[in-house]
N, C-alpha and C positions, 0 to 999 in steps of 0.2 A: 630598544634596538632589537633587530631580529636577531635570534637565536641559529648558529651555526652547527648547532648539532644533527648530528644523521640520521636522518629520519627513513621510514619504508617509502617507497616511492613505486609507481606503476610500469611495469614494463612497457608497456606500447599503449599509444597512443589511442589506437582500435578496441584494446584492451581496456582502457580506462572508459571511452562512450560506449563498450555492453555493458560494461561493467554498471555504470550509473542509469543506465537504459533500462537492464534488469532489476535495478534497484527501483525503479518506476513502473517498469512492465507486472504490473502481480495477479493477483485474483479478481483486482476491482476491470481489470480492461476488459475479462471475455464471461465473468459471472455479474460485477454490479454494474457496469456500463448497460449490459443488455436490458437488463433490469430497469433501471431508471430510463431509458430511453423508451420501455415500455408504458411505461406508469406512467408518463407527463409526456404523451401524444407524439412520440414515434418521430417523424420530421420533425415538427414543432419544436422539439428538444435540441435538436441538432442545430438550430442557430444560433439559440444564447449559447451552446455547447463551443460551438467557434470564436463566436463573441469573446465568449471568457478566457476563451484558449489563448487569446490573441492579448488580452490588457492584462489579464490575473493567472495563467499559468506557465509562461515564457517571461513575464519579465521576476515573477517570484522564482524561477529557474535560477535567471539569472543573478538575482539577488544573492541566491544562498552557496554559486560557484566563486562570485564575487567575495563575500563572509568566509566562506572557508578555504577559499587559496590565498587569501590575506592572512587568517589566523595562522593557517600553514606555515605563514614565512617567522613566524614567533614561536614555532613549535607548539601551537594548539591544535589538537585533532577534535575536540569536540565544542558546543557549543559554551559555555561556561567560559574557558579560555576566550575564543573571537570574543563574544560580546564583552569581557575585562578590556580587552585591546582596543575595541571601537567607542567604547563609552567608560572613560576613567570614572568611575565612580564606583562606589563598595558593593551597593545593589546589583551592578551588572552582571556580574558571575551568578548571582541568582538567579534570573532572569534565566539566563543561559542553561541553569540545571533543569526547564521545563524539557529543554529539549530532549535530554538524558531520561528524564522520566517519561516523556511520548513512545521515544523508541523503544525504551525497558517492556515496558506495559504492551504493547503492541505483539513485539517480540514472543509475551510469554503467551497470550491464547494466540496468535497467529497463528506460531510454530501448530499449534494442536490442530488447527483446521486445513492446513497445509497437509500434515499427515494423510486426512481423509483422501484429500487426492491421490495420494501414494496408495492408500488401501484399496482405492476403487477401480486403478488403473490392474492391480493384481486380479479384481472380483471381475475384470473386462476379460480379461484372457482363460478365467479359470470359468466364463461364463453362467457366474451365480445369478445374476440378477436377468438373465434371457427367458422371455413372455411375462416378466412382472408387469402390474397390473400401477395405475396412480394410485391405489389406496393401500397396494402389498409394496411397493417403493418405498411410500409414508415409513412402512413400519420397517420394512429392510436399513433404510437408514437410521431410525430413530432406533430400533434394538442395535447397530453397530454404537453408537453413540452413548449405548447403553441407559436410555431413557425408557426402553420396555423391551420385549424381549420378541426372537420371532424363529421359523422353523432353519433359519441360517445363523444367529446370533442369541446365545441366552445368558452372554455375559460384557461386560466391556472390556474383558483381558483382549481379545485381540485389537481393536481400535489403542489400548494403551501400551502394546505392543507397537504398534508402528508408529506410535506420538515417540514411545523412546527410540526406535530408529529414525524418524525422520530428526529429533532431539541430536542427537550423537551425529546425521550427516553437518548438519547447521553448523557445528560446533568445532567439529574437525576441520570445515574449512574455514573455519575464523581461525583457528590455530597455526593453520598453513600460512597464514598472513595476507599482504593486501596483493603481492603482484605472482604468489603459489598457490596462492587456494583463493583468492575473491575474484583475480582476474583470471586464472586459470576456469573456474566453474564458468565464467559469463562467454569465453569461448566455444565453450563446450552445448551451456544448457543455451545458451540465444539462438545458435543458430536452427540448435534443434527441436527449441520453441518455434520458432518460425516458417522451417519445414513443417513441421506437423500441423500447422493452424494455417500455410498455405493447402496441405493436401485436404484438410478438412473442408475447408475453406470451396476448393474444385468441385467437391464429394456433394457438398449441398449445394450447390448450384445447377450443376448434372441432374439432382435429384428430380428435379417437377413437381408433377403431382403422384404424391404416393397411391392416393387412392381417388382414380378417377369418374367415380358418379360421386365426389364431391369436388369440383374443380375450386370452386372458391377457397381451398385450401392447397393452397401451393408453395413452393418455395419464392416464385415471382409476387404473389401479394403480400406475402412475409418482410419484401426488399421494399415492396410501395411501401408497405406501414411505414418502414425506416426513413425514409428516403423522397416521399411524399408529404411537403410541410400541408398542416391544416393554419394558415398563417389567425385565423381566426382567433386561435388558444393565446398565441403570445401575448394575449390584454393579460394571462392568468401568471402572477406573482412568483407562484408556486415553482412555475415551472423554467424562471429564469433563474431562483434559489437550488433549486434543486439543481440545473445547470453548473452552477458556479461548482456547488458543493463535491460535486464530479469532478472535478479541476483536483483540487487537493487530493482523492485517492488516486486517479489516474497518475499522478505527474508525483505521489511521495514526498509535495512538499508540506512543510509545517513541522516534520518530525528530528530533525537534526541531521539526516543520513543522507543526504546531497553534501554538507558543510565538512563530514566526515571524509568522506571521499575525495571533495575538493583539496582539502588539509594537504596528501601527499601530492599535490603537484608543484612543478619549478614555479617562482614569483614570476617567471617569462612565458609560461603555458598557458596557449589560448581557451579560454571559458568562452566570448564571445560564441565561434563556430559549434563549440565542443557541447555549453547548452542547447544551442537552436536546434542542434542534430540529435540530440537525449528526447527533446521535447518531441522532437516532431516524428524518430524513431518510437515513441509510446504512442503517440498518435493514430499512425498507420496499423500499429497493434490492435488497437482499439477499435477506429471508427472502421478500417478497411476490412481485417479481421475479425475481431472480436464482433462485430453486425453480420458480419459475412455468416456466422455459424447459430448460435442461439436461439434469435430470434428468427430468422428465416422459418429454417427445419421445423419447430415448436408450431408455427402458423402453419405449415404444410400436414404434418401429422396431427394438429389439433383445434385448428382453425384461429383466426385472430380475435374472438371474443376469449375463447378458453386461453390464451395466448396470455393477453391482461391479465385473467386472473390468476392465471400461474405467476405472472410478475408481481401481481400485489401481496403474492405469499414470500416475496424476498425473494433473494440470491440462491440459498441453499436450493429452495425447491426447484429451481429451473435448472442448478447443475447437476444438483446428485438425487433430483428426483425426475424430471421430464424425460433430462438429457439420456439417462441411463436406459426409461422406459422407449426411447427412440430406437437406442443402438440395442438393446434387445428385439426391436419389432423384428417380424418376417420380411416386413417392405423395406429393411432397410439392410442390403446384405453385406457380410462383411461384419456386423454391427461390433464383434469381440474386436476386433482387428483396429475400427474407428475408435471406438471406447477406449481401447487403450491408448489409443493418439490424446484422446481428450482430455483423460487425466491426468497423464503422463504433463502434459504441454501444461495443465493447470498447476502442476508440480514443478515443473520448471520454471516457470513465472513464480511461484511462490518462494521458492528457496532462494533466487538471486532479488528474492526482497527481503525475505528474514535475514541473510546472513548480514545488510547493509544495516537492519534495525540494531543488531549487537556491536555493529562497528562503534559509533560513538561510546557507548560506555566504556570499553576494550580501549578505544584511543584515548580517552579519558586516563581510565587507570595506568595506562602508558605514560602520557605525556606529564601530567599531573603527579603523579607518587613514585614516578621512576621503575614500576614492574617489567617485570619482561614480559614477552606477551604469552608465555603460556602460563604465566599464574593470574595474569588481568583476565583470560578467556576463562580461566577454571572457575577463580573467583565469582563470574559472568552468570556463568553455565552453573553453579548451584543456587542462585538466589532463582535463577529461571526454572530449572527444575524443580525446583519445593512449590511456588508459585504457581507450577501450570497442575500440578494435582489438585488445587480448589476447582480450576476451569473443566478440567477431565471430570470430577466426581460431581458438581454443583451443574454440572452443563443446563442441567433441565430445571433449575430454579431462577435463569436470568444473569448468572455469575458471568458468563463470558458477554452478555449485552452489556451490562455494564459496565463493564474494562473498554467496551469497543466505542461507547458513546464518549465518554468522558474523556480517554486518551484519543481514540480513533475518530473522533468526528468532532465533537468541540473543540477539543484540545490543540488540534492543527493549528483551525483560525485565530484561535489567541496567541498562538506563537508565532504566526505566519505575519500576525499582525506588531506582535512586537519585534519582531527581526528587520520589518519593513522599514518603520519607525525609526529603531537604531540606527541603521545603517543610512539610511536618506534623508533621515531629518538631522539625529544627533552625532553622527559621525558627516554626515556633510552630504548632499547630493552630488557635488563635484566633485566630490573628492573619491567617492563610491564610483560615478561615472567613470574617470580616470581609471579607477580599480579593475574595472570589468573590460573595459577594453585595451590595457595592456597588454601587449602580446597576441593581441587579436589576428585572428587569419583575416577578417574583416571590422568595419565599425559597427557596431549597433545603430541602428538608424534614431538620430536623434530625437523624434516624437517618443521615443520610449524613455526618455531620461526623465517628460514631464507624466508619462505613465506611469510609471516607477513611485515618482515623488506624489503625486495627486490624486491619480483615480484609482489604482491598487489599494492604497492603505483606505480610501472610502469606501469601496465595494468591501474590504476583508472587515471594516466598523459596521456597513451596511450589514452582512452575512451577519456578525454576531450579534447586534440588536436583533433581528430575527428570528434566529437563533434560539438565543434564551428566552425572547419573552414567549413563543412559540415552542418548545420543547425544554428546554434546560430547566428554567425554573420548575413549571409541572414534573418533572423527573426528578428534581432534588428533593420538591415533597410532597415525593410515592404517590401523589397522585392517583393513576391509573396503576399502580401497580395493586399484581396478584397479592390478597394476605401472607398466602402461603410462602411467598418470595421475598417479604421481606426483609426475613432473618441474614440472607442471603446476600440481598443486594449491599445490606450494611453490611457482610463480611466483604464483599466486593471493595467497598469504600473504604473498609479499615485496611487492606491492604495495600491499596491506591496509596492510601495516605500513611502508612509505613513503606511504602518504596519511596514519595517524595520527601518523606522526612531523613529518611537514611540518604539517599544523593543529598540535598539541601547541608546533612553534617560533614559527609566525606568534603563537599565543595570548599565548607570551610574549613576543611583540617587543612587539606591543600594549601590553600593560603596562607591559616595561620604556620603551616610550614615551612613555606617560602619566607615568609616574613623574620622569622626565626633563624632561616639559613642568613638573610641577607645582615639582618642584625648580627648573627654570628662572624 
């Protein structure tokens, strides 16, 4: 039977969908969104991107508000609890601690590259990085990051300087709780994420052609690339995987931090309107904004061949190496003033996604062992600090790639894919359906209940065969990897695998606690 104990609960209603908005709004909508829509043909990308949006990132939404405002009414706040609720059997609570380990791990290098945005939005206003060059960029970042050294940076104390403030903001508003510090910050940073990536947004539009005896470099050909399918490419595999795989960062599902959020709502509180509006609010983030700025600007000031290949160097390079060389140019005025918009708003989308990765553990330790929440959050907040020193000092051996592949990229689909499972297969598709639209402001339109049940959990099997026999397996044995890195990437793994062995124990003390009370 459900548990009548008091639980935290969300002030408003507006307040709970930033809240979960922000928890989906993060780094991937306006640095890997661009990025990947570069790398696999621009249009092209953009229809399996809807495609997928439509069968695999709205009804997985809605799966995971369904799982956790069900676990909610039994007083589970993280994933371990719901999946014991929905699947009687010993294993499920298992199961359930991948989620706790996704967030955990996420959590600990996130927080550090989140920082960077905080550092840069400072080097915007303090105009350190104005007339850098793409090759003095290179090393301006890589000496912040303290990978070598440069005539701005000859150590990594300052970059581990703003990992421990931006460490200590994250943390203080998990301690404030869910409806003083989680929905208080999403009030605050969304709307002022969204101004900022509106005005950005104007700023390269206005723009034109920077420099007109090269016109093929505009901000208007920057929008075709986007926006112009080459329908030709969609035969090419890659770029419908690549597609989907977008779905899971964009939308923050797979990690247990929708289920957590979900947890504090009434068993009468609509998820039906409260997902579709999360989803389709990271959406307009993303495709309207985040295309609106990046890629555009990059194709105006550097042409769309240089464009590509700035995308095929990754995320970093096109936020905190092109972006930065833009808003330093002379053609671009203002450029301190925009820069600071840039990272500022990258900072904002980052922290109302970290703060939701700690929520789960935090509710865990809550709901599960009875803590109050400022020794569940301290507790939290030291395993993540010791943690993120291998990622700050190792940076340049591969240590934070591999926390990012393992928990951040594979890790989702196998959870995304066992939550699916659970709840639609082995707790019931009707019974799930019922769940999700109880309390609805509207019904979900039925062709999704056989979404839900059929073509979600094939596409999330599809992704992971994939998957591993395309990158996973080669990556477990080192493969391609650098010699030099591989002392490293095992230290990477032995950590992994000392954070899933420590959740996997607590899981069971829990239990064997209760079990003990109930005997008692």
């Amino acid at each position: 039977m459900p548990q009548n104990t008091e639980r935290e609960q969300w002030g408003t209603k507006i307040g709970l969908i930033l809240a979960v908005a922000g928890n989906a709004v993060g780094l991937g909508n306006f640095l890997r969104f661009p990025v990947q829509a570069a790398q696999n043909g621009g249009g092209a990308f953009m229809i399996p991107y809807f495609i997928f949006f439509l069968i695999l990132g709205i009804p997985l939404m809605w799966i995971e508000w369904g799982i956790g405002r069900h676990g909610g009414k039994y007083r589970h706040g993280s994933a371990p609890g719901m999946f014991d609720v929905i699947w009687k059997h010993k294993m499920a609570k298992y199961f359930g601690s991948l989620g706790l380990f996704i967030s955990m791990v996420i959590l600990i290098y996130y927080t550090y590259i989140e920082s960077w945005t905080l550092g840069f939005s400072i080097f915007s206003v303090l105009g350190l990085y104005s007339g850098e060059t793409s090759e003095t960029m290179r090393t301006f970042l890589s000496s912040y990051q303290g990978i070598g050294e440069s005539a701005h940076f000859s150590s990594i104390w300052p970059a581990y300087f703003l990992m421990l403030l931006t460490f200590t903001i994250n943390f203080w508003i998990l301690f404030k709780g869910i409806s003083k510090g989680i929905e208080k910050l999403a009030r605050i940073a969304m709307p002022l994420l969204f101004l900022f990536a509106i005005i950005l947004a104007i700023r390269i539009v206005t723009l034109g052609t920077p420099d007109p005896s090269v016109p093929e470099n505009s901000v208007a050909n920057g929008f075709g690339f986007i926006w112009n399918p080459n329908f030709s490419m969609l035969g090419d595999p890659k770029i419908w995987l690549a597609a989907a795989g977008q779905i899971f960062f964009t939308l923050s599902v797979g990690m247990g931090t929708i289920h957590a959020y979900a947890s504090y709502l009434k068993p009468d509180d609509d998820i039906a309107l409260s997902g579709l509006t999360t989803a389709s609010t990271n959406a307009f983030a993303e495709v309207i904004l985040g295309a609106s700025i990046a890629i555009p600007v990059a194709v105006a000031f550097f042409g769309l061949d240089a464009t590509r290949e700035i995308a095929s160097g990754g995320a970093f390079n096109l936020g905190f190496v092109s972006m930065p060389i833009i808003f330093g140019s002379d053609a671009f005025p203002m450029g301190e003033l925009f820069g600071f918009m840039w990272f500022l708003l990258l900072f904002f989308a980052g922290i109302t996604s970290s703060v939701a990765m700690g929520q789960p553990v935090v509710a865990f330790l809550e709901d599960e062992f009875g803590m109050d929440r400022k020794k569940a959050v301290a507790t939290l907040a030291i395993v993540v600090l010791v943690a993120v020193q291998f990622v700050v000092f190792f940076l340049k051996y591969g240590f934070l790639d591999e926390m990012d592949y393992w928990a951040g990229t594979f890790g989702l689909v196998v959870f995304a894919l066992i939550e699916t499972i659970l709840f639609m297969w082995v707790y019931g598709a009707d019974k799930a359906w019922k769940e999700m639209n109880a309390g609805g402001d509207f019904t979900i339109p039925k062709v999704f209940y056989y979404i839900m049940k059929y073509v979600t959990p094939i596409i999330l099997m599809i992704l992971l065969v994939w998957w591993g026999v395309q990158s996973a397996i080669p990556k477990l044995l080192l493969r391609d990897a650098d010699p030099a890195n591989v002392p490293y990437i095992w230290g990477a793994r032995i950590l992994m695998l000392a954070i899933a062995s420590g959740l996997i124990y607590i899981v069971k003390k829990a239990w064997d606690n209760k079990k003990s009370e109930e005997i008692g």
